[in-house]
N, C-alpha and C positions, 0 to 999 in steps of 0.2 A: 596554164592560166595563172595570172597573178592572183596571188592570197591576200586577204585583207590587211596583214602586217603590212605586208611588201607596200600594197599601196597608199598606205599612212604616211610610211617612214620616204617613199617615194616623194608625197607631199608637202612634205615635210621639210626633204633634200632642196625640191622646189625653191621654195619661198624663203629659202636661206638664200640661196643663189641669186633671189631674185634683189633679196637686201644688200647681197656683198655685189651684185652690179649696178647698185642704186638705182633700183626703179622704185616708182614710185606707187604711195596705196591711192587710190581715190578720195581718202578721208585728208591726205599730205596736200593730194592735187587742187581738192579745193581752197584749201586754207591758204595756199599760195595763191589762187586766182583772187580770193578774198583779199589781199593786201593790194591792190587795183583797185579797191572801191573807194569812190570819193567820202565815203562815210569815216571818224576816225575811230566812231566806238566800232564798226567792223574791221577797221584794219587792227585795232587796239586787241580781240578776240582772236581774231587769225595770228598776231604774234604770238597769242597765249599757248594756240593751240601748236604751233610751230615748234616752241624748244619745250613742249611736250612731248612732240615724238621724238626727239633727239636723234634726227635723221640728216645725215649729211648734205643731203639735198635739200633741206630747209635754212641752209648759211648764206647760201649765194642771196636769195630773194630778201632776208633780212637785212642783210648787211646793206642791201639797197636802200633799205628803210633809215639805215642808219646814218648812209654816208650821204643821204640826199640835203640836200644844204635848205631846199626848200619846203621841208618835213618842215611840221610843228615840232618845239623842244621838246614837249614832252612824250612825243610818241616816240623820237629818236631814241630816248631816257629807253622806253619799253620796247625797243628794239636791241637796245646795249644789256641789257637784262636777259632777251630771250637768247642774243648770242654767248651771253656769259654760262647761260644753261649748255646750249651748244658745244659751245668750243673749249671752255675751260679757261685753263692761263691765256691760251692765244688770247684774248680777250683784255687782257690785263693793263697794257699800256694805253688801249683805250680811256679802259674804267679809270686808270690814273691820272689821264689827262682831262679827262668831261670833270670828272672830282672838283676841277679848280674851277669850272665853265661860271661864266654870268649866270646864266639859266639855274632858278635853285631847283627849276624841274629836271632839269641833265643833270645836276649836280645830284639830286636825292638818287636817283637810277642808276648814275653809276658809283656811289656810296653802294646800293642796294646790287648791283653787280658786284664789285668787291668781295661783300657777304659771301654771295655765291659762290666767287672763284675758291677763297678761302687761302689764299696765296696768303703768306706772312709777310712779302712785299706790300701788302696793302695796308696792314695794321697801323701804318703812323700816318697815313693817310686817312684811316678812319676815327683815330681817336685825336687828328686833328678839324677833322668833320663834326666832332661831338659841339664843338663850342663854334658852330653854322653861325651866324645870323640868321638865318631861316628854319625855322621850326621843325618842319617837314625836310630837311636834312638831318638834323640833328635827330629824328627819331629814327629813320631809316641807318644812319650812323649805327646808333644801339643793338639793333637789331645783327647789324651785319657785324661789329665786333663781338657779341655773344658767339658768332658761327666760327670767326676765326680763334680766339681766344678767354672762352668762357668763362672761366675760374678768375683770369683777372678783368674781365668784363664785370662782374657781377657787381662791383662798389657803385660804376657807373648806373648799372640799371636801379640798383637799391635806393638810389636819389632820387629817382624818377619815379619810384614807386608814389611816393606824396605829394605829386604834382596836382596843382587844381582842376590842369587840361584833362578829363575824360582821356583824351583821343592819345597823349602824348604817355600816362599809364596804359594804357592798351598797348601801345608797342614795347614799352617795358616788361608786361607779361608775356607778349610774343618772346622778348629775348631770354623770359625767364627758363621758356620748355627747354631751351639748350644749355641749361648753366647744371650741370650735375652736383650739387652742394645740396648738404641738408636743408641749408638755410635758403635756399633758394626754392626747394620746395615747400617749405613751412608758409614761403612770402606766399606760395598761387594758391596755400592751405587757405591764407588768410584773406585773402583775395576773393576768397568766394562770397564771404561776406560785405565787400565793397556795398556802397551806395548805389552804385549805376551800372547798370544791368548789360550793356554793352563789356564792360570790365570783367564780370559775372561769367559773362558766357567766352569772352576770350581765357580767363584763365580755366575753366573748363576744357576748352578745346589744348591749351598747354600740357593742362595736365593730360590729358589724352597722349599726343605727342610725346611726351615723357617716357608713358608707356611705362610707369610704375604703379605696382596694384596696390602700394601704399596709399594711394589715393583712393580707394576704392570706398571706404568705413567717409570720409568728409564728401565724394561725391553721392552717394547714395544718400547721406545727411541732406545734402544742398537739396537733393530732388525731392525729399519727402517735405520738408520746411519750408519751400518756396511756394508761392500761390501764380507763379508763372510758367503757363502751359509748355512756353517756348523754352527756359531755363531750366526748368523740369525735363525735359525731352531730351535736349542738349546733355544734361548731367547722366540719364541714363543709359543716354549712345554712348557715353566716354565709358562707363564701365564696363558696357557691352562690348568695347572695342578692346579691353584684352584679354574676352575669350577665357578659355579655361583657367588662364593663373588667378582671375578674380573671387575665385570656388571659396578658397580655404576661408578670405576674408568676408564671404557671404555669410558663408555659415558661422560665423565665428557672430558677427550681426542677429542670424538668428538664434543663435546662444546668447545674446544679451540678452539684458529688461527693458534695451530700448526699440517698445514694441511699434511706436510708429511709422518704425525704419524698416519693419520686418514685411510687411506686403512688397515694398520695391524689392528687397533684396529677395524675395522670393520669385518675382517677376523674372529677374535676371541670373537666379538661380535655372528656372524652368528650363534655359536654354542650352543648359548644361547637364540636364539630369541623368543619373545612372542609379547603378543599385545602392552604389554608399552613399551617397548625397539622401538617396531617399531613406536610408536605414538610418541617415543620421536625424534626418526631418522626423523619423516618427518615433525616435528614443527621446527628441526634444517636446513634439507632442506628448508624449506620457508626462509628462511635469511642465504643462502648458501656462504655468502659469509665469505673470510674467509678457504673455504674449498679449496681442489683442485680438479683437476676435474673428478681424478682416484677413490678419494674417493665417489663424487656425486654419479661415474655410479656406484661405487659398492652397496651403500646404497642405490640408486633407485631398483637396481637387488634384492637387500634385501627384499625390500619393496612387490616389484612384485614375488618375492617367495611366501614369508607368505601370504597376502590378496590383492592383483592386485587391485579389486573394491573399496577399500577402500583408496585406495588415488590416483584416477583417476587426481581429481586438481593438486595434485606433484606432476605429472604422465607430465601434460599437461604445466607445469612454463616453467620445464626443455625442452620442446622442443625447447626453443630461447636461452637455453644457449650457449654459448660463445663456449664451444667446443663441435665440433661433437662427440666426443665418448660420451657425455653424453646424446644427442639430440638421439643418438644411441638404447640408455640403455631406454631413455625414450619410443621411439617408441617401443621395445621389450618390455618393460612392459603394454605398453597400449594394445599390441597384446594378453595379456592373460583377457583380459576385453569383456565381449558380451555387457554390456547396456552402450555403444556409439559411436558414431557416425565418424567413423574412416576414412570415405571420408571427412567429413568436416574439422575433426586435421589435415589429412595430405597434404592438399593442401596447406599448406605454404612446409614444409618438399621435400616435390617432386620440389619444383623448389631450394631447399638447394643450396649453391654451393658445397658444400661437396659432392662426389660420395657416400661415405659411408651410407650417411643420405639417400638419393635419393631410393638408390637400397633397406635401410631397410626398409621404408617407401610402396614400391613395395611387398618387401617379407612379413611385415605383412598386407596388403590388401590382397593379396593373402589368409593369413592362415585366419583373422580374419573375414571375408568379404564374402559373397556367391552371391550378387546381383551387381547391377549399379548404378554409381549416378543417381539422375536425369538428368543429362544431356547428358548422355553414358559416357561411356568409352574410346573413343578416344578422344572426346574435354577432359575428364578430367587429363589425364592421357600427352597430349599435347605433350610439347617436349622431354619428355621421352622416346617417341618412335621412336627418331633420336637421343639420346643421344653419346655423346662423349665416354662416359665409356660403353663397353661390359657389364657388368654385370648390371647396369642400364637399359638399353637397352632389352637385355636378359629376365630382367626380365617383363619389361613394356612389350615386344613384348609377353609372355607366358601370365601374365594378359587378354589382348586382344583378345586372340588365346582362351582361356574357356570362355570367356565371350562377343565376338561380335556376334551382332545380324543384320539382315538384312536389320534393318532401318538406321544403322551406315555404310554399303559397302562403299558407295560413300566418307563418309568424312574421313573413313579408307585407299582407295585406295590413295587419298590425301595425308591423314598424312603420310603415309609411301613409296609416290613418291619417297624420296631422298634415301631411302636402296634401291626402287626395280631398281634405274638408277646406284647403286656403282657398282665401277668396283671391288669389293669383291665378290666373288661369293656365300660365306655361306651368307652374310648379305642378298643378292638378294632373297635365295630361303630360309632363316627362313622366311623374310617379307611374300614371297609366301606363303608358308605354311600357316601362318595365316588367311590369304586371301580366302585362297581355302576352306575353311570350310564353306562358305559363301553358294557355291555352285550355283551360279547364272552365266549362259553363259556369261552376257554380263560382268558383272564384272570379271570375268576368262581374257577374251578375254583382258580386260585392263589392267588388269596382265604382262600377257604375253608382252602384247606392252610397256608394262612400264621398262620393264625389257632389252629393247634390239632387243626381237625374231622379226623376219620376219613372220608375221602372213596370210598376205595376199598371197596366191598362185592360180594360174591356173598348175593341174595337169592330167597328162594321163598315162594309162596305162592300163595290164600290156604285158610285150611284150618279147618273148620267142624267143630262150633260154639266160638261164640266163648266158651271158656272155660278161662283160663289155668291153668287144674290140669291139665288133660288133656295127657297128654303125646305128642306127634305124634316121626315118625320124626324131624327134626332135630333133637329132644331125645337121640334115642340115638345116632344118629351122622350123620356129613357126607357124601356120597359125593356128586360135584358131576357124575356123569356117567350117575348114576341118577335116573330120573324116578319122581314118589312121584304117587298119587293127593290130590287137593283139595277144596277143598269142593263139590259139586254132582257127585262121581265124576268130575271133569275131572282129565287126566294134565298135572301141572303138573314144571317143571326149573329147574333155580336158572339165576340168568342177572347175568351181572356187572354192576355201576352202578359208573358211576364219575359224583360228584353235581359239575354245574357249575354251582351257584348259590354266592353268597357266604355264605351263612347256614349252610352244613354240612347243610343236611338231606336226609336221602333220603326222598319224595316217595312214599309208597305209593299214597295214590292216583291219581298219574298213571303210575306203575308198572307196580302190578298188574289184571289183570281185571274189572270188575263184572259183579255186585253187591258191593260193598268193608261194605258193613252187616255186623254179626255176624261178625265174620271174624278170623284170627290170622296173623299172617307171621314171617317169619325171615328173618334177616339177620346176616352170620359175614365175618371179616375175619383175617387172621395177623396180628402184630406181631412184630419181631424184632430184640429190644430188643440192642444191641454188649454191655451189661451189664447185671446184677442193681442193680434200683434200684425207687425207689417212685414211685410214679405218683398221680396225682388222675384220675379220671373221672368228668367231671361227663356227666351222659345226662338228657337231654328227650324226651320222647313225649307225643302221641297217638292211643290214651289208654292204659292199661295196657303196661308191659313186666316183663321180667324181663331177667337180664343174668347169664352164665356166663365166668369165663377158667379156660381148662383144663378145662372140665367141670365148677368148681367154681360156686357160685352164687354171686352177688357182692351181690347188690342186686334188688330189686322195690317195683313201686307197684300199688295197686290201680285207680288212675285216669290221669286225666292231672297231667302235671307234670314237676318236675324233682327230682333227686339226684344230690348227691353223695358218692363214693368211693374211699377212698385203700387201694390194694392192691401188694400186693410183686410186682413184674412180676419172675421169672426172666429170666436172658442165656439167649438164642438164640428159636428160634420157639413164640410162644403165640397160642393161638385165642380169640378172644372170639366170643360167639355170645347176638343178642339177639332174643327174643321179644316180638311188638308187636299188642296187640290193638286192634282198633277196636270202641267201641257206634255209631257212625256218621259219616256226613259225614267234614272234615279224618282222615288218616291218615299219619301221616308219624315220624320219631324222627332224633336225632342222637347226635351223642357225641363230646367235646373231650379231649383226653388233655394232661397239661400235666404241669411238676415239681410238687416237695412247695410251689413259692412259686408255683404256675398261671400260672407262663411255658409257652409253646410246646416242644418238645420239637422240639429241631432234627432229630434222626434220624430224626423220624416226619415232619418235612414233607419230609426228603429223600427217601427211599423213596417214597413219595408224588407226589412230582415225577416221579423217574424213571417210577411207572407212568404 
């Protein structure tokens, strides 16, 4: 059985055989049928593609093109062109004779053929083509003498360089990429700087072509100076385009002070990275100065690509630098390092003034980190978890929420008193959330108090039917040491709650008796305000409540849901007393007391603690 070599090199054998018996590829076949088409920008394409493949079987069908007398001139022109690509010299007494043609389109083509062949035959041909009458020979002229005779081409092109015409400089720097003289690169140096950006980007593509990395330090100049996406682009594909020799004068760019220059040339550095490039990136970051500070975070980014561990110390300079986005880039590369100690780096960073620093400092503890300090996680983590910036904040508060433990409750509930009293209501219940993992009644309970809710209750129930008009004995009055008949004739007595969940609610039906369907309950609390002041009281149930202070009626719904209401509390003791019906299933109602701005009422969570 044949072995994969065999069948490669069998392959292989093939498809030579098949070139040295001229057959043809499908990509050949079409581009010949294409020259058939009544279109001339398609037959113009298919000649392009034609003495691209430089296939013997693409001569005959051009030369058709050529010798047809009823061809437009100037496709004939880009037929004598693509057989000059073809054929070579065969070509040459053509290109010699069209040179002289009426046509300045035949004439510019086979000027531009000439180039091609590169025949020394052609030379007195071309530099008596320089002095055309027609413009558009006289540049094609230029161009083609540079190919044949360069060095003394170049006085020719060097005239042309100060021409008014845009179009007729741009073939002068075409001719420039072929001319090997100092002075001939200094002109495409100079050239970048041109007025017209057409110019701009021809002598870029020269110097490409040139293929000397001496170019390297004026194109990466051009890309960083320009406010042209496109000229910018162009400038940084030239230097890309020679690949490794570009290195020594990258870095020698970012050994300068000219730090503008130093993000591009680290761009194009990236593509090249190894271990010396990158030992050299971070002997130059130890003495960063000089740089700027887009280029630090890139070269630090660099750095923590290729080997993180290996330059943990520039890893750690950068986190006092000067600007946050570097301090930034620092902390993200230290985040790809496991052997150190990233509670200890990042306790200066977390109290940063910069949010940015703060929150990343947060997101990489998160990734890099699976335990606690020694000291927990709320003393370390501090005022993070009251932070000014949401996404700080956010993030300290997610830290906490994986990672508190139940010897931290108490100094947790602490830290995060000033979210669970804002009158924000997400801020209130992420704080909770976190809280509630804890899973401790009493710590629940201070929760809830911390937040606002009315925890303390004396409740009775339930009492049938369920229909909130009807008004039952704790509508008339409270006596909490007499027992009232209930629904089904059962002797029911009010009986105290005090709610340890963090959410505020008192819970009817795991409260009171079933059957909990069709049913109404009550539930009464004092408040005992030091002073006359006004209050918010926002109440949820379900589903149906009503709501009395004083005896007075405050507020009802017909369903479930939530309202709010702002009412003048009197100084000293008042009673609120709320009616709660159920049509079935869930049972339950709360109630938040806050100021006129739905902050927490410190006096209410104090009395509340003590009970």
């Amino acid at each position: 059985m044949m072995n994969l070599r065999s069948a490669i090199c069998l392959g292989l054998l093939m498809v030579l055989h098949s070139v040295a018996m001229g057959q043809t590829s499908p990509t050949l076949d079409r581009a010949i049928k294409q020259l058939q088409s009544a279109d001339w920008i398609m037959q113009w394409d298919a000649l392009e593609k034609l003495a691209a493949s430089k296939s013997p079987k693409a001569i005959a069908p051009v030369r058709n093109v050529y010798t047809n007398p009823k061809a437009n001139p100037w496709l004939r022109g880009r037929a004598l062109v693509a057989l000059a690509h073809l054929q070579g010299s065969a070509t040459l007494e053509d290109a010699l004779r069209d040179a002289r043609s009426t046509s300045s389109g035949l004439r510019a083509s086979a000027v531009e053929a000439l180039g091609v062949i590169a025949s020394p035959r052609g030379e007195a041909m071309i530099t008596e083509r320089l002095a055309d009458q027609v413009v558009e020979v006289r540049r094609e002229a230029l161009v083609a003498y540079a190919r044949i005779n360069p060095r003394v081409a170049w006085r020719a092109i060097r005239a042309q360089l100060g021409d008014e015409d845009p179009m007729t400089v741009r073939y002068a720097v075409r001719a420039l990429a072929l001319v090997d003289l100092p002075e001939a690169r200094q002109a495409l140096f100079d050239l970048l700087g041109h007025e017209n950006k057409q110019v701009h980007l021809q002598a870029i593509t020269s110097l490409a072509r040139r293929a000397d990395v001496a170019a390297v330090k004026p194109l990466v100049a051009k890309a960083t100076t320009t406010k042209d996406a496109e000229v910018r682009r162009s400038a940084t594909a030239a230097v890309g385009s020679f690949g490794a020799a570009a290195v020594p004068n990258l870095l020698s760019i970012i050994e300068s002070r000219q730090a503008d220059q130093h993000t591009v040339a680290l761009k194009l550095l990236s593509r090249h990275v190894d271990q010396v490039i990158c030992d050299q990136l971070a002997k130059r970051l130890r003495r960063s100065s000089g740089m700027s500070e887009q280029s630090i975070a890139a070269a630090v980014q660099l750095l923590a690509e290729h080997d993180a561990a290996r330059y943990v110390e520039v890893f750690e300079r950068q986190l006092i630098a000067t600007s946050p986005a570097v301090r930034v880039q620092a902390i993200n590369a230290l985040t790809r390092v496991e052997q150190v100690d990233h509670f200890r780096l990042y306790r200066r960073p977390l109290r940063d003034r910069d949010a940015s620093v703060r929150a990343a400092a947060l997101t990489s503890l998160a990734k890099a980190t699976d335990t606690i300090p020694r000291e927990g996680i709320v003393a370390y983590l501090g005022k993070t978890l009251n932070d000014e910036d949401s996404t700080v904040r956010s993030a300290a508060l997610s830290l906490v929420l994986e990672r508190l433990s139940a010897r931290e409750a108490e100094q947790a509930v602490e830290a995060l008193d000033p979210l669970l009293a804002s009158a924000d209501a997400s801020l209130r219940t992420r704080a909770a959330s976190v809280l509630e993992r804890i899973g401790d009644d009493r710590i629940l309970r201070r929760v809830a108090v911390a937040q606002g809710y009315l925890c303390d209750w004396m409740i009775i129930g339930s009492f049938a039917p369920y229909d909130m008009a009807q008004v039952f004995q704790p509508e008339k009055s409270v006596d909490y040491e007499t027992a009232l008949q209930g629904a089904d004739d059962k002797t029911i007595r009010w009986q105290k709650v005090q709610v340890e969940r963090h959410d505020g609610k008192v819970r009817l039906y795991e409260l009171l008796p079933y059957p909990i369907n069709k049913r109404v309950a009550y539930g009464t609390m004092e408040l005992n305000a030091p002073a006359a002041q006004q209050v918010n009281l926002v109440v949820e149930a379900d589903d149906a409540f009503i709501l009395w202070l004083n005896g007075n009626q405050i507020g009802k719904t017909t369903k479930k849901g939530s309202e709010k209401f702002t009412v003048d509390l009197p100084a000293g003791r008042s009673r609120l007393l709320i009616k709660v019906g159920n049509e079935k299933d869930w049972w339950w109602y709360r109630i938040r007391i806050s100021d006129s701005e739905g902050k927490r009422l410190d006096w209410i969570a104090q009395s509340q603690s003590q009970g």
